[in-house]
N, C-alpha and C positions, 0 to 999 in steps of 0.2 A: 612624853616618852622619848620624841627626838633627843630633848636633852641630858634624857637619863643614858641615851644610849652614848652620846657625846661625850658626858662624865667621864662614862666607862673609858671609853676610848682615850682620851687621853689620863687617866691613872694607868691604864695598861701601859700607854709609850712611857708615859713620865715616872713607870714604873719598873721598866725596862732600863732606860738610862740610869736612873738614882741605882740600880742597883747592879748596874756595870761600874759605872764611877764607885758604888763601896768595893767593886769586885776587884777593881784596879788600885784603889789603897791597900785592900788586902793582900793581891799579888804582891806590890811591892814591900810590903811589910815581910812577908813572908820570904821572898827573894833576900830581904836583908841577910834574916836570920839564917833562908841557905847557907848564903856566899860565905858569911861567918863558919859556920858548920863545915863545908867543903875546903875554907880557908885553912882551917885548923887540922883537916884531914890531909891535906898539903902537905904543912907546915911537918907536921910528925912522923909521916909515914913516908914524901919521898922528897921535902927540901932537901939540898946540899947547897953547902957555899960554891962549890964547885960553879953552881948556875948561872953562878957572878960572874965567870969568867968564860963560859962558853963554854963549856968541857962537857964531851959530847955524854957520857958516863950518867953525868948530871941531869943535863936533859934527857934522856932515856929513861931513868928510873920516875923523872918528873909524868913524863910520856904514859909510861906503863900508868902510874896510879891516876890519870887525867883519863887515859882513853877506859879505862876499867871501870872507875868508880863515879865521876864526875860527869862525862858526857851522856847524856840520852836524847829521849826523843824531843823533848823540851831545849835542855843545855845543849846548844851547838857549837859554841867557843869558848875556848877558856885564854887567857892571854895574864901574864907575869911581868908586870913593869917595876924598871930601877926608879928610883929618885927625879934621876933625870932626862924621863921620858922615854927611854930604851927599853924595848923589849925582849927580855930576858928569853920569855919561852911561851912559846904558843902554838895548838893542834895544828896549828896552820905553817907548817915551817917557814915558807917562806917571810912572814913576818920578822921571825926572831934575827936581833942583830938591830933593826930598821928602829930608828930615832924619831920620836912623834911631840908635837906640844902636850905636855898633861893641860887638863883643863883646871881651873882654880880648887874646885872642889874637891878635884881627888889628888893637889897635891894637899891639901890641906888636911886630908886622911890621913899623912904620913903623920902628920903634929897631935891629930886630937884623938885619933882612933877610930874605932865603931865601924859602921858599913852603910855606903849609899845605894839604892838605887832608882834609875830614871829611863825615861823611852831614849832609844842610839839613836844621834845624830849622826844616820848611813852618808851622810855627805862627805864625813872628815876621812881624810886619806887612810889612814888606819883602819878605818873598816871597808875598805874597798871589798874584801871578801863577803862581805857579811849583806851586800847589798840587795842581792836576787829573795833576799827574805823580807823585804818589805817592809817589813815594824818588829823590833828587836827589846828588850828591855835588859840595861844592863845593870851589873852589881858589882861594886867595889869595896875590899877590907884590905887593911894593910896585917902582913904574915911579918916573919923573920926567920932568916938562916940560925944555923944551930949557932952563927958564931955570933949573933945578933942583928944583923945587918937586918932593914927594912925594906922590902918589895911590897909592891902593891897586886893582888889577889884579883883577877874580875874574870866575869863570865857572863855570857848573853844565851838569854833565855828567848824562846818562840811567844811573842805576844798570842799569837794563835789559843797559847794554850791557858793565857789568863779568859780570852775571851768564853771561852770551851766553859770553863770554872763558872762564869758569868752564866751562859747558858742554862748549864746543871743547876746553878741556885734560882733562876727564874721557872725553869719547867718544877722544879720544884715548889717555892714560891706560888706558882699563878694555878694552880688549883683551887686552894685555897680562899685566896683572893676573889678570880673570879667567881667562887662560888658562894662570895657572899655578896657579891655585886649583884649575881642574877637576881639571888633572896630579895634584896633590897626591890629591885626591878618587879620583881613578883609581888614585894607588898604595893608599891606604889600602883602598879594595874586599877587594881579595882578604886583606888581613890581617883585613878585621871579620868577611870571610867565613869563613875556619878559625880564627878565636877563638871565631864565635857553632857552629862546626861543634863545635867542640871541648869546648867547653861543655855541648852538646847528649848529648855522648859521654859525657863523664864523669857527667851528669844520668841518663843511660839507666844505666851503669854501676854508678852508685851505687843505683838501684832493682832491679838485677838481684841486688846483693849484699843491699839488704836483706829481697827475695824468696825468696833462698838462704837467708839468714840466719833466717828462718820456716821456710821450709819443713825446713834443720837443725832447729830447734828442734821440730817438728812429729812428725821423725821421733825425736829422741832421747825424745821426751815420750813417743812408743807405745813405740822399746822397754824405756825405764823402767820402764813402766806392765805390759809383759809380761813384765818378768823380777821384778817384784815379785808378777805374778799367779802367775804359776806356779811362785815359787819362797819365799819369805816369807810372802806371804797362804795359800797352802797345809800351809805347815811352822806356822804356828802353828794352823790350824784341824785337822790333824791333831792336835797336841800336846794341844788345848785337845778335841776328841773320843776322846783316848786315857785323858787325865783324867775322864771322865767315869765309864767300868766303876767306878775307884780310889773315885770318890768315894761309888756306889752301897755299893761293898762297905761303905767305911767307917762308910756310914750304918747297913749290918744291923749290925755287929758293936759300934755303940754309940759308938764311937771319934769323939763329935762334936768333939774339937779339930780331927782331921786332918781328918772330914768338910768341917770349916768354913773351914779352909785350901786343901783340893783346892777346893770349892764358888767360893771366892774367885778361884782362881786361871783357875779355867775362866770365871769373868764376865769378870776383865780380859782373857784372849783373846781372847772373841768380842769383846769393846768395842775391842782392838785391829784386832780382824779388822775389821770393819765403817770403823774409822777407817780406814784404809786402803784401802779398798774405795772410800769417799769420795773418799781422795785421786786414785786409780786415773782416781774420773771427773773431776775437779778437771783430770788432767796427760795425759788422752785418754781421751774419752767415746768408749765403743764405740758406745754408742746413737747416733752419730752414720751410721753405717757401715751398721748392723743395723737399728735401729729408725727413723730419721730424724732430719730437722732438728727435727720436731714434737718427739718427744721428748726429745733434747739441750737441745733449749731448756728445757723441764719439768723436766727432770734440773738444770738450772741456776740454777732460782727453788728448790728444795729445800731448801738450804742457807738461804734468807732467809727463807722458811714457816717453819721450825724456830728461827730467830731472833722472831721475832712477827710478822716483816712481812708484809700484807696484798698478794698478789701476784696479777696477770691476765696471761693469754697471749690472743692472739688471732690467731690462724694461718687466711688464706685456705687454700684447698682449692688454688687457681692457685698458692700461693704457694711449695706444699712440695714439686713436681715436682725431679725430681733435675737439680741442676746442682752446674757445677763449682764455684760460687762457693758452696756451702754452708760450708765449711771456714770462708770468710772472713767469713761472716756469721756462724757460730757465733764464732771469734775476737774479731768486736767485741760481740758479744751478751756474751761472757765477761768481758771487761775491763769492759765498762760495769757491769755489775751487781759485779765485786769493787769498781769505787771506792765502788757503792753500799754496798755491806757492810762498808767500813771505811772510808769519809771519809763518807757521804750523814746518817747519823741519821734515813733516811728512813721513814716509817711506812706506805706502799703505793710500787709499782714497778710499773709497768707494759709488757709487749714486744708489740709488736704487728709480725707478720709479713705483708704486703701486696704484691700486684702493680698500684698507681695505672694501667700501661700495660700493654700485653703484651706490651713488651720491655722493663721494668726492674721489679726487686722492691725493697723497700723495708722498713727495718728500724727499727723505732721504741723506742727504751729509755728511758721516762719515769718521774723519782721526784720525790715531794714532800720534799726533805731540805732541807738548810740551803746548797745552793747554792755556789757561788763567783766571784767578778771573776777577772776576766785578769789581776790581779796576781798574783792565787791561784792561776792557773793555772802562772803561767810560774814563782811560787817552788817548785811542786812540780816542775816540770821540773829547775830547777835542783838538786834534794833527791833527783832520778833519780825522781822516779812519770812517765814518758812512754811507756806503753804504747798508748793511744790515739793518740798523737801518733806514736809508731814505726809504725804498721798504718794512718795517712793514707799513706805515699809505699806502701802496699802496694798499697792503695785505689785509690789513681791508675793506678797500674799495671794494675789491672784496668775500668779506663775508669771506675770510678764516682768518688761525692762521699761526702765524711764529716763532717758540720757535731755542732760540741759547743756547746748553746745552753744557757747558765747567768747565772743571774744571782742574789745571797746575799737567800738567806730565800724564792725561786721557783724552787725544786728544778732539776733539769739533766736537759734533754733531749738524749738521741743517736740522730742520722739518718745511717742510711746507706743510698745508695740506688748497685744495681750493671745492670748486664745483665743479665738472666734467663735467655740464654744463653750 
């Protein structure tokens, strides 16, 4: 719509101009065939050769038929020049007599004929009078005395009133016009209207699948997470406590080879069992469910404790009331701290859980590691790491914001801040 208004907007200017510029070819067109016309009416009704030589008689009659028929509210001078730039006769008495350069053009009227006309160059001394008008259009034809003799014809017209002309044919014109712009503008409504609907739809669409798309993931991750508890992490912590009787005996009876083999075998089950147990909370933390968000979170620095890294939780009391948006704060809590543990190099991490208002809570994941640019950003998207950037349209979806503030060699902080209810 913006741009259909903008259209508009400029064919209106550029409509306005193109059709002063035809309006000022036309003037001047027109002005030609004046000056011709009024030249001719001159010529027949009050030349005299007399004019040639200043004879008051002459001028007078010229006078009479100039101030009569030729001056109005448009034509405000009329001026009669010789050959060689003298002004034979003009409204303007003072003029006549006064010796001026012709310009190229209108000596060369004298030779070929016809009639010019152009905007006055009020600078030139010759028209000192004509200056308080601001923009002039003049016109030139070459006349003759009855005894033949050639003078040059010209007279200056009020630009005002081509503009006027200009005017009249635009007001006329732009009705018109604009009333097939609006049409237009009116068809296009209702198509911008179910494109922007449409758009709308498919935007709601595509967040309802990536909502699904979690929450599938959510649910395959528990019952991954339960069919490995109760069925693998069980079968080998039986195996590796069945081994055990085996290994005592083997000890009374001396028999340290097998001793040392049973003894072996039951360390890497439990060290199995445990890994697994890890992974268990890794792919669905029950302590989310059972213990809270306090300790999910705790459960989730564990892994970087054990690594060297120096880790703090800082959990309001307001912060940890149950809502439905735990899941989603656990979620970004999780992703932030894995890029921590394999891209960060970071040597402390800190989560701070907070309610700033008491209707939104706020999640704070800050490390001191080696950082990254937005170029860095977007080639690991391109390499498939967009985990964070996956659980932004989740984010939205649940009215909150998710800002990732990084910058290389000043660690990376992640804010997300949701409803409380």
């Amino acid at each position: 719509m913006l741009g259909s208004l903008a259209a508009i907007a400029v064919i209106v200017v550029g409509g306005f101009f193109a059709l002063r510029s035809i309006t000022i070819n036309e003037a001047e067109r027109n002005t030609r065939d004046q000056v011709q016309v009024e030249g001719k009416l001159v010529e027949r009704a009050g030349l005299t050769d007399g004019i040639l030589r200043g004879k008051k008689a002459a001028l007078r009659k010229v006078d009479d038929l100039v101030q009569g028929e030729v001056l109005s509210n448009s034509v405000i001078r009329v001026k009669v020049w010789s050959r060689d730039g003298t002004i034979l006769y003009s409204d303007q008495p003072q003029l006549i007599g006064k010796r001026y350069q012709l310009a190229p053009d209108e000596k060369e009227l004298f030779a070929k004929g016809g009639a010019e006309a152009e905007l006055s160059d009020l600078s030139r001394p010759e028209n000192r009078f004509e200056r308080q008008e601001r923009k002039l259009l003049e016109a030139h034809t070459p006349i003759r005395t009855p005894d033949g003799h050639q003078v040059l014809f010209e007279t200056y017209q009020r630009f005002s009133s081509v503009s006027a002309n200009g005017a009249r044919l635009l007001k006329a014109l732009a009705p018109p016009l604009l009333g097939g712009l609006l049409v237009l503008l009116l068809f296009q409504m209702p198509l911008a209207w179910r494109l922007a609907g449409r758009l709308q739809r498919g935007h709601r669409e595509r967040e309802a699948l990536l909502a699904s798309a979690i929450e599938a993931s959510t649910e395959e991750r528990r019952r991954i997470a339960s069919d490995l508890h109760d069925g693998v992490v069980q079968d080998l912590a039986g195996v590796a406590f069945g081994l055990a009787p085996l290994a005592e005996d083997a000890d009374r009876r001396g028999a340290d080879g097998d001793a040392r083999v049973l003894h072996n075998s039951i360390d890497h089950l439990r060290q199995g069992v445990r890994d697994l147990r890890t992974l268990l909370v890794e792919i669905h933390p029950p302590s989310l469910e059972s213990a809270g968000l306090e300790a999910a979170l705790n459960d989730l620095l564990s892994p970087l404790k054990a690594d060297g890294i120096l880790t703090e939780l800082h959990v309001d009391d307001s912060a940890t009331a149950t809502s439905g948006r735990d899941a989603l704060i656990y979620r970004v809590a999780r992703e932030a701290l894995r890029n921590v543990q394999e891209h960060a190099g970071a040597d402390r991490v800190r989560i701070e859980l907070t309610r700033p208002e008491p209707e939104t809570t706020r999640l704070v994941v800050a490390d001191d590691g080696r950082g990254f640019s937005e170029d860095d950003r977007e080639r690991r998207g391109e390499e498939g790491h967009v985990g964070l950037s996956l659980l932004e349209g989740l984010v939205r979806q649940s009215d909150g914001t998710l800002a990732v503030d990084s910058q290389p060699g000043e660690g990376t902080t992640v804010r997300l801040e949701v409803p409380a209810t």
